[in-house]
Backbone as a ProteinNet text record, in pm:
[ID]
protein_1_A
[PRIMARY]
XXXXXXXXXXXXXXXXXXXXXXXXXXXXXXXXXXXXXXXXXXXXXXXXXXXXXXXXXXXXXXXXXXXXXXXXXXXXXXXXXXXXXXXXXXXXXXXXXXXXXXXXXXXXXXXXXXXXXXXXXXXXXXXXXXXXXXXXXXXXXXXXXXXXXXXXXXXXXXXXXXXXXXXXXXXXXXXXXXXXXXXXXXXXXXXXXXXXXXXXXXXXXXXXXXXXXXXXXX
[TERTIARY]
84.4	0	87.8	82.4	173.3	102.7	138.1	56.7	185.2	96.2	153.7	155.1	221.9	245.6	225.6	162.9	130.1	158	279	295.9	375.4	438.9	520.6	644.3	689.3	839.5	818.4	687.9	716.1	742.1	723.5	737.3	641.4	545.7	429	460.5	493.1	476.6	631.6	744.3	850.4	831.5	763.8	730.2	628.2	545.3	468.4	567.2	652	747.1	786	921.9	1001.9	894.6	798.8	786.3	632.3	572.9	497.3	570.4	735.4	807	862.6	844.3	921.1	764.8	657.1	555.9	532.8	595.3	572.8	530.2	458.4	428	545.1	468.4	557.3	531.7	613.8	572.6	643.5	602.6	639.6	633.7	716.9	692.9	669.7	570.4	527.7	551.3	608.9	574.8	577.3	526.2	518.5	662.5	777.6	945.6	1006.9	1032.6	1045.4	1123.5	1255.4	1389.5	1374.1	1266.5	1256.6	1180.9	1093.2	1047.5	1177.7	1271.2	1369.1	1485.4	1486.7	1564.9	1514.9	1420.2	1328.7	1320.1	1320.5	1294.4	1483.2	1559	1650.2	1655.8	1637.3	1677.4	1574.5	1469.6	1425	1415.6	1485.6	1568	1687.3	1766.7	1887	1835.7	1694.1	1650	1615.3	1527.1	1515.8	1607.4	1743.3	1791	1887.9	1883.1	1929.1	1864	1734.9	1649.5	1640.4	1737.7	1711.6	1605.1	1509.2	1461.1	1525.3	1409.4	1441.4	1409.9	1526.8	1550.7	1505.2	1388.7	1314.1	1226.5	1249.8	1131.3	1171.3	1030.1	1076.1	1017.6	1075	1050.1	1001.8	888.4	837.6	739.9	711.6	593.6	441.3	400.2	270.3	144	184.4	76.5	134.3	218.1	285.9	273.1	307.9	278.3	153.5	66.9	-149.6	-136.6	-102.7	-108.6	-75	28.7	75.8	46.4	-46.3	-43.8	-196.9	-244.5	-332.8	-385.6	-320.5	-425.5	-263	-383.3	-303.7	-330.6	-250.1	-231.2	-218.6	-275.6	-286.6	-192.2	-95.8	24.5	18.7	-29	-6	-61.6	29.2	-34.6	-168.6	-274.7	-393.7	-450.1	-376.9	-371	-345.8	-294.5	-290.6	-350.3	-379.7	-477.8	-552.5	-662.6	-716.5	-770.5	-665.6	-612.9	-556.1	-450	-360.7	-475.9	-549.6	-623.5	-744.7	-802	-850.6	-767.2	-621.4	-582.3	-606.1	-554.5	-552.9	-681.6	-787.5	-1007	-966.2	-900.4	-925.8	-902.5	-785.3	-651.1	-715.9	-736.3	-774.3	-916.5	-997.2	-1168.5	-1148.4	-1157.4	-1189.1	-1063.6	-994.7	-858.5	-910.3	-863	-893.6	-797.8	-838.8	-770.3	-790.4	-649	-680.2	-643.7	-699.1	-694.8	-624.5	-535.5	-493.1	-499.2	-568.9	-596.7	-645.6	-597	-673.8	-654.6	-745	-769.7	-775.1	-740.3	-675.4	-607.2	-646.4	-562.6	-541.4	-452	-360.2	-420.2	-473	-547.3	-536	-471.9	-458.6	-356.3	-265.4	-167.4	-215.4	-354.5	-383.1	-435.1	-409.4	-468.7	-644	-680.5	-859.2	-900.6	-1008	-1048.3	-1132.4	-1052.7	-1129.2	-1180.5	-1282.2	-1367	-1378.7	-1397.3	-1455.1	-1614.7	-1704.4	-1848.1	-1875.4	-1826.5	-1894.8	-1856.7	-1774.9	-1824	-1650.9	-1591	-1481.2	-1369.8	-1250.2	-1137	-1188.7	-1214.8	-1243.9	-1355.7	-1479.5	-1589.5	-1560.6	-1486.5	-1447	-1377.4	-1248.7	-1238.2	-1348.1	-1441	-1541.5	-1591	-1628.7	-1680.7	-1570.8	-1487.8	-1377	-1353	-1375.6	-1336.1	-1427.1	-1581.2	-1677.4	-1687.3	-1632.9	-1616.4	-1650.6	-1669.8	-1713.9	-1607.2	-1477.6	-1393.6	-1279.2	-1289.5	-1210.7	-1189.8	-1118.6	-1080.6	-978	-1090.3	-983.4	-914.3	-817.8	-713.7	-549.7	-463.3	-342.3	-336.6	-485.5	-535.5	-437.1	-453.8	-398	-271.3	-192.2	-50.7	28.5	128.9	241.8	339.6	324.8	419.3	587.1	624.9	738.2	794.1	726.8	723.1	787.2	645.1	609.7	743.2	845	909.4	1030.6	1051.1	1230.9	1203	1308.6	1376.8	1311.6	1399.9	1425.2	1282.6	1169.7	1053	964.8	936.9	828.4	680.6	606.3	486.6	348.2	265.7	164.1	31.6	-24.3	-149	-217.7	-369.3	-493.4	-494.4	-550.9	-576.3	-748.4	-830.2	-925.8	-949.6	-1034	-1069.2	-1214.5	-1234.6	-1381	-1372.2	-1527.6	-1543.7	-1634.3	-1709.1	-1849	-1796	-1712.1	-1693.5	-1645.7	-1717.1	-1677.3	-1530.7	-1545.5	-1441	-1276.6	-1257.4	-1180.5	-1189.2	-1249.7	-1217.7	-1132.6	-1160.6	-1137.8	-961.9	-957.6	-805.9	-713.3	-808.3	-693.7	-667.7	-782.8	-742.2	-646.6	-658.4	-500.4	-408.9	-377.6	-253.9	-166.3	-314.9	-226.9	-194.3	-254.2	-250.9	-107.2	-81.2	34.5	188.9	170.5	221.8	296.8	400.8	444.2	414.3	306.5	276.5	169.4	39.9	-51.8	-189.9	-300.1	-385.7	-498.4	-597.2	-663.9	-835.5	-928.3	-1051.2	-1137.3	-1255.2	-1343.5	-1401.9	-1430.3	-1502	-1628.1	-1646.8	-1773.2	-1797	-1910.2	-1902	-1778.2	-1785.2	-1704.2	-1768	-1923.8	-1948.6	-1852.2	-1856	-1756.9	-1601.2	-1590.5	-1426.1	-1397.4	-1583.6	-1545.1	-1459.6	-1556.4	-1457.6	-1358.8	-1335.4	-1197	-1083.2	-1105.9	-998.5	-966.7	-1132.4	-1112.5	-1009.7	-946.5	-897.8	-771.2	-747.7	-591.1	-525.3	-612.5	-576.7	-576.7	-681.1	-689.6	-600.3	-491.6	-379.7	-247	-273.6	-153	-160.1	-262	-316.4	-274.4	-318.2	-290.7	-168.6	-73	76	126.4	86.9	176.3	91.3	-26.9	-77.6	-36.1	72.1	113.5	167.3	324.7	458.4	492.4	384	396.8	478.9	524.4	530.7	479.3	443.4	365.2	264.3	116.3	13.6	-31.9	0.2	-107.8	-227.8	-297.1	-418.4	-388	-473.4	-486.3	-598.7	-679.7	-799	-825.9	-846.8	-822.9	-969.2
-119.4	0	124.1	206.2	318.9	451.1	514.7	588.4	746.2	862.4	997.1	1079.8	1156.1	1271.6	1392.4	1438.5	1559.4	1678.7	1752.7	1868.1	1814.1	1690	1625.6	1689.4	1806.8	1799.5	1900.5	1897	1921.7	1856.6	1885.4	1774.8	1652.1	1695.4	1617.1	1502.6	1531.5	1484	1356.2	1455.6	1343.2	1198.1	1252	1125.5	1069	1099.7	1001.9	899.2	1025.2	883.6	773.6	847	704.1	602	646.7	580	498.9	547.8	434.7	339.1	406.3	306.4	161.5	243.9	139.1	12.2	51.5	-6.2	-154.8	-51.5	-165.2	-112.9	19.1	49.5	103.3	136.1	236.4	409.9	447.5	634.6	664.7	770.9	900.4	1048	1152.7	1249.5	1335	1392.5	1527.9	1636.3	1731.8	1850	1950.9	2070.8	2151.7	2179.8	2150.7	2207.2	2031.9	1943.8	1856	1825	1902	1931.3	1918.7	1976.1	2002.2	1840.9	1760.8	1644.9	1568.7	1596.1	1524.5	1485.3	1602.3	1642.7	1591.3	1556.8	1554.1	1399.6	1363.6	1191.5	1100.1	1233.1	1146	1152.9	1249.4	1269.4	1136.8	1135.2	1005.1	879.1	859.6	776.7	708.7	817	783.2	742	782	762	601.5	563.6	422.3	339	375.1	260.3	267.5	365.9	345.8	256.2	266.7	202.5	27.8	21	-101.8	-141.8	-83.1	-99.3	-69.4	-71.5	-52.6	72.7	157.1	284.7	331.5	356.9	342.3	421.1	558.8	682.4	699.4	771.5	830.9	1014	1068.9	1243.4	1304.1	1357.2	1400.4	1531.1	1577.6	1692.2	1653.8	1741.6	1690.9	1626.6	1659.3	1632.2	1482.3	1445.5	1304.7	1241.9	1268.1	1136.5	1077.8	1211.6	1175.6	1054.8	1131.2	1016	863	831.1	686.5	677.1	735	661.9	595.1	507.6	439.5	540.4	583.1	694.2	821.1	901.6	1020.6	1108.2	1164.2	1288.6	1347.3	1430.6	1620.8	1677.8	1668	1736.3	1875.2	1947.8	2105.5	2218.5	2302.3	2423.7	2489.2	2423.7	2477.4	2553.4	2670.2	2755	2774.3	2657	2605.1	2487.1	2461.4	2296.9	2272.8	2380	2354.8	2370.1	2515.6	2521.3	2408.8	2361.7	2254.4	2119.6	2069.2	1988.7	2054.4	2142.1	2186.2	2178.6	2190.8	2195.2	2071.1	1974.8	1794.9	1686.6	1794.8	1723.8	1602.9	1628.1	1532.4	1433.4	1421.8	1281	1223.7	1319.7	1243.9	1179.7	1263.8	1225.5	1078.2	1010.9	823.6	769.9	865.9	772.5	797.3	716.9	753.6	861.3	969	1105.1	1100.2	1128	1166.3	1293.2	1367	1512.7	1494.3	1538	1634.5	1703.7	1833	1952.3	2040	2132.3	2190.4	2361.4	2377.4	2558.3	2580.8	2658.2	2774.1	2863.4	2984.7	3111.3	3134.3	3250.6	3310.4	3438.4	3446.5	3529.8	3571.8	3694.7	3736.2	3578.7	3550.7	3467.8	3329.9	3312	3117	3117.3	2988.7	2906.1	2863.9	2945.8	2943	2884.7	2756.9	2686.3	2788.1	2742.1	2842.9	2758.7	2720	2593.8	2699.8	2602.4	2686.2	2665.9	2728.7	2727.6	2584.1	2520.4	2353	2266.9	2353.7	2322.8	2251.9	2206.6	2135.7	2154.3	2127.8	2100.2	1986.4	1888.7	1749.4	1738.1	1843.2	1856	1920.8	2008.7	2109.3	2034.5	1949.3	1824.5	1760.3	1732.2	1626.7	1699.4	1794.9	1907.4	1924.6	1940.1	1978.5	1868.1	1748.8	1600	1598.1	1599.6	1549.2	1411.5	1367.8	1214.4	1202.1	1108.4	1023.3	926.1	948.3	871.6	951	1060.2	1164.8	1141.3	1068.1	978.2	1126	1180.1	1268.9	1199.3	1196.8	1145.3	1213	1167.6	1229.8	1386.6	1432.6	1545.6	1633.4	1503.5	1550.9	1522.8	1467	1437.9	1528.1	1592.9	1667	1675	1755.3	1722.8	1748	1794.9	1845.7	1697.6	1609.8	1475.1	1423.4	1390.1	1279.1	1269.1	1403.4	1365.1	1341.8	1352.8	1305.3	1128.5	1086.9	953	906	975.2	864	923.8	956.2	1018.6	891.5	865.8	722.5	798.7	739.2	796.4	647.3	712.3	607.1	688.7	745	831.8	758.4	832.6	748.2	907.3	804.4	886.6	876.1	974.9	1011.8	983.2	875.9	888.3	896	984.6	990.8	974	926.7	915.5	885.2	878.5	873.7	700.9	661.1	567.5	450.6	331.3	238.2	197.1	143.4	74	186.5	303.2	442.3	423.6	441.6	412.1	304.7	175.4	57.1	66.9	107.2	100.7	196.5	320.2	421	384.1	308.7	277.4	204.1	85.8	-32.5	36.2	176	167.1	273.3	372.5	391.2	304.8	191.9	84	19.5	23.5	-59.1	7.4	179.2	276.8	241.6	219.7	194.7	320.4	310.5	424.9	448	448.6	471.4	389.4	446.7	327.4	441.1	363.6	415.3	386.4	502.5	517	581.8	453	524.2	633.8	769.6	893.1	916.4	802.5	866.9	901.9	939.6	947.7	1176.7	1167.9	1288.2	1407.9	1452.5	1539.6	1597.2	1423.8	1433	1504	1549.4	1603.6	1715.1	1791.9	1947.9	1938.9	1785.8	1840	1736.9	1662.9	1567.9	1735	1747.4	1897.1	1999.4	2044.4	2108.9	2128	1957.6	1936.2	2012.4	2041.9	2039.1	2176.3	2305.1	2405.7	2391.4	2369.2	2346.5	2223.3	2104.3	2091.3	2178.5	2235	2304.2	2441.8	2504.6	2592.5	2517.5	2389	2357.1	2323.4	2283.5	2230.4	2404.6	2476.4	2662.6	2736.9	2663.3	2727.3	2660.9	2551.2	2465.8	2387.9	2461.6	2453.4	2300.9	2295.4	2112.5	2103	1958.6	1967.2	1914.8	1942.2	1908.8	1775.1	1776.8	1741.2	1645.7	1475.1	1384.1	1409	1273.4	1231.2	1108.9	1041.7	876.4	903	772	722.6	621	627.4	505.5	440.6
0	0	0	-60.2	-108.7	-64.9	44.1	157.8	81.7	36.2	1.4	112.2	162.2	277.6	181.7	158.7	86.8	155.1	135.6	188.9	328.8	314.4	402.2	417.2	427.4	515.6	604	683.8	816.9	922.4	1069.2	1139.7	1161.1	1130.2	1133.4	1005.6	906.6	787.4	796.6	853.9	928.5	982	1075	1200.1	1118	1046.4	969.3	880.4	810	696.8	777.3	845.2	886.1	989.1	1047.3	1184.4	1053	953	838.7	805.5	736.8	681.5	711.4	911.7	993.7	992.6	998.4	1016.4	848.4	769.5	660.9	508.1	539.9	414	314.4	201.7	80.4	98.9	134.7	169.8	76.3	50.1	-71.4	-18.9	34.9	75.7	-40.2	-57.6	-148.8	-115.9	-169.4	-180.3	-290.2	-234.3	-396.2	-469	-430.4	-468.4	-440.4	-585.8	-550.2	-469.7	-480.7	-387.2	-276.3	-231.5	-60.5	-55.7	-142	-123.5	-120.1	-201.9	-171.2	-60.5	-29.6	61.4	194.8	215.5	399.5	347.2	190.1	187.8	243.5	207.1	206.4	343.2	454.2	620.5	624.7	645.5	672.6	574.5	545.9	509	551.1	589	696.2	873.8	856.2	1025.5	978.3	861.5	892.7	892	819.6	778.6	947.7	1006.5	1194.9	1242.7	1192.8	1309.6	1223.9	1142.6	1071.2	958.4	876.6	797.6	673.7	567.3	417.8	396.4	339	330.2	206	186.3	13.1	26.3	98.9	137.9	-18.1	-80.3	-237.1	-173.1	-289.4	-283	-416.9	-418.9	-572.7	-528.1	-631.9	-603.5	-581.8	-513.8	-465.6	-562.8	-671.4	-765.7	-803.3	-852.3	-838	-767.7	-649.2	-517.3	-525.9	-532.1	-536.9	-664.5	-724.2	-899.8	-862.1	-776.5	-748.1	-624.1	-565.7	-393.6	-427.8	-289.4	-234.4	-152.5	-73.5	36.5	56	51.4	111.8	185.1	307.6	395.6	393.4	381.5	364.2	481.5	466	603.6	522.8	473.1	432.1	547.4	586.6	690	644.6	736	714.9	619.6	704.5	576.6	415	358.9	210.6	236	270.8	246.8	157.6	178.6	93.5	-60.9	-90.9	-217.1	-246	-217.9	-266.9	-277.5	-184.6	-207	-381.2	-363.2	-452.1	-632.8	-639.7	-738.8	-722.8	-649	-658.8	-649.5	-685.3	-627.2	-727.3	-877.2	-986.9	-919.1	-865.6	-859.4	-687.4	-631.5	-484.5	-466.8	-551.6	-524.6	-503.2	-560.4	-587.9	-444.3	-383.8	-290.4	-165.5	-56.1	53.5	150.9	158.6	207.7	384	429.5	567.5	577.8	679.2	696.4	874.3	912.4	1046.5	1052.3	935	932.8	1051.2	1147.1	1230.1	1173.6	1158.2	1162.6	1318.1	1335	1462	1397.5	1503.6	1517.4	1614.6	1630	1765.6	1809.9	1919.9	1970.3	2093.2	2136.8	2292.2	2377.4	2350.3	2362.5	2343.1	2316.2	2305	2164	2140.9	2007.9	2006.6	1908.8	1896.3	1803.8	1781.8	1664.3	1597.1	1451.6	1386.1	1237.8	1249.6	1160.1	961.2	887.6	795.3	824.4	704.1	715	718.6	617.4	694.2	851.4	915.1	1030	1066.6	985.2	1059.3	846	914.8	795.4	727.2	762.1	757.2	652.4	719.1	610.8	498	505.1	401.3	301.1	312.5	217.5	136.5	240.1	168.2	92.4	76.2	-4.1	-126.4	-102.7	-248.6	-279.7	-237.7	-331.3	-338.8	-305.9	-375.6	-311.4	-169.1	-193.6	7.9	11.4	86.5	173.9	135.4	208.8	239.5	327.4	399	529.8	600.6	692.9	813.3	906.2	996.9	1066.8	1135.4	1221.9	1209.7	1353.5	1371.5	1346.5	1431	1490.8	1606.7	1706.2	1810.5	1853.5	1733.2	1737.6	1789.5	1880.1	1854	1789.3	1689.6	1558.8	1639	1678.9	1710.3	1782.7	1869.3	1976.5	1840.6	1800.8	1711.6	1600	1539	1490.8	1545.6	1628.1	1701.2	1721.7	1696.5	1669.5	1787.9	1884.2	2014.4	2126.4	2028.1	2164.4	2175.7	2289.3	2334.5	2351.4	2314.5	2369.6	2380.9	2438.9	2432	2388.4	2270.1	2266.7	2176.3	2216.6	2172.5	2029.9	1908.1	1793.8	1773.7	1769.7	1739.4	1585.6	1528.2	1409.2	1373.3	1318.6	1222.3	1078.2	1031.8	881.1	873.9	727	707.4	633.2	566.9	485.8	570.3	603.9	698.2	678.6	522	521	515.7	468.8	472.4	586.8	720.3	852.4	887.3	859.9	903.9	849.4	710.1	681.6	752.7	755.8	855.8	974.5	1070.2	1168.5	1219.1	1114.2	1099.4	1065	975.5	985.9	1120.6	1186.6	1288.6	1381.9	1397.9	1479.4	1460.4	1359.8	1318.6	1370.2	1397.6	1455.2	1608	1627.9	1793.7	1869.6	1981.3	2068.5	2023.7	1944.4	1885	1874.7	1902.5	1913.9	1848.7	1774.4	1671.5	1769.1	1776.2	1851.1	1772.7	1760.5	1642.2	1680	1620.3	1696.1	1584.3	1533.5	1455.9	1331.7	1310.7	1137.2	1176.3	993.1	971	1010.6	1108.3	1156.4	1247.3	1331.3	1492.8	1434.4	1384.2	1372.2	1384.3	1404.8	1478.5	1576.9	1673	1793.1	1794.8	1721.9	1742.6	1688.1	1596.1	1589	1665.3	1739.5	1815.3	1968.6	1978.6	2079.5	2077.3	1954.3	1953.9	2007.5	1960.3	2027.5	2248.8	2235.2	2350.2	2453.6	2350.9	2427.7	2396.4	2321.3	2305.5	2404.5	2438.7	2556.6	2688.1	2706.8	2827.4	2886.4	2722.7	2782.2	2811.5	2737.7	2754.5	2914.5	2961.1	3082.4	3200.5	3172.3	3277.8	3278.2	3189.8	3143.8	3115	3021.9	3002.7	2897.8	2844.4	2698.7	2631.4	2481.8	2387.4	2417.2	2443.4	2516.3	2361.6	2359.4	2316.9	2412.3	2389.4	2454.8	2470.8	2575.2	2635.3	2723.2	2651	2701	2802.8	2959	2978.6	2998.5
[MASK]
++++++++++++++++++++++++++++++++++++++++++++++++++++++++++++++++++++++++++++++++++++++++++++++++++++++++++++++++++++++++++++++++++++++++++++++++++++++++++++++++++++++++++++++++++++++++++++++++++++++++++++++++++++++++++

């Protein structure tokens, strides 16, 4: 299964490559400057083949990766999301898309959800693909954690979707994730507030000098 990071060389988009790759799949980091796809494919690349795997991250532009992947992740800063998804409605409609998308802004020193008119990022996809299998999850990840080598964690991932089976596959593969456990949250309404969480841990780790705040369910 050949899983695209779209707009992958942030940190978020990092800890997805190597720590997928280590899991088993085929990753491809995208982005819009193939160079920079290249460049973040080859750093993780050198992280798997540490950690002992097959060092076969590929790097291409975002419109390429969509063309040859199975499912893809919208890792792009909110704020371009959904242009970039919009140039790509052709190539993604029919694939199964996950969104971590959170809108927030910065307001009087905290982070405020800030939804479009359909109500969540998540919906707003389903709307520009036209499609039915927009799979939210790795919401409440800490991108900054999540990409260093040597960080342990144990967090529960929030997933919604309207498409059973687009659920059922995203869930296995965060499952497949060391530290990660996949919790159904519902059809793709629920992702107002599965998104909504995220400002509000990132508020709570800065109101009480934490660091970067998963979630766990017990």
């Amino acid at each position: 299964m050949k899983i695209a990071i779209i707009g992958g060389t942030g940190n978020i988009g990092k800890g997805l490559a190597f720590r997928l790759k280590m899991a088993g799949y085929d990753v491809i980091i995208g982005s819009r400057k193939k160079e920079k796809a290249l460049e973040r494919a080859k750093e993780c690349n050198e992280i798997v083949s540490k950690l002992g795997g097959e060092a076969n991250i590929d790097g291409m532009e975002n419109e390429k990766a969509s063309n040859i992947c199975d499912i893809a992740i919208i890792t792009v800063p909110w704020e371009h999301a959904f242009s970039i998804t919009e140039a790509l409605k052709d190539i993604l409609k029919e694939k199964i898309v996950i969104s971590p998308i959170v809108p927030m802004k910065f307001k009087n020193g905290f982070f405020i959800y800030s939804p479009p008119p359909e109500g969540s990022a998540g919906e707003r996809l389903a709307r520009i693909l036209d499609s039915d299998k927009i799979v939210v999850a790795f919401n409440t990840i800490p991108a900054s954690r999540f990409a260093k080598v040597d960080e342990r964690f144990n967090w529960d991932v929030p997933v919604c979707g309207d498409d059973a089976f687009a659920k059922e596959v995203v869930m296995d593969i965060i499952n497949s994730i060391d530290g990660l456990r996949a919790l159904n949250a519902g059809e793709l309404s629920n992702a107002r507030i599965v998104e909504s969480l995220t400002p509000m841990l990132i508020n709570l780790a800065k109101l009480n000098n934490l660091k970067p705040l998963g979630i766990r369910y017990e």
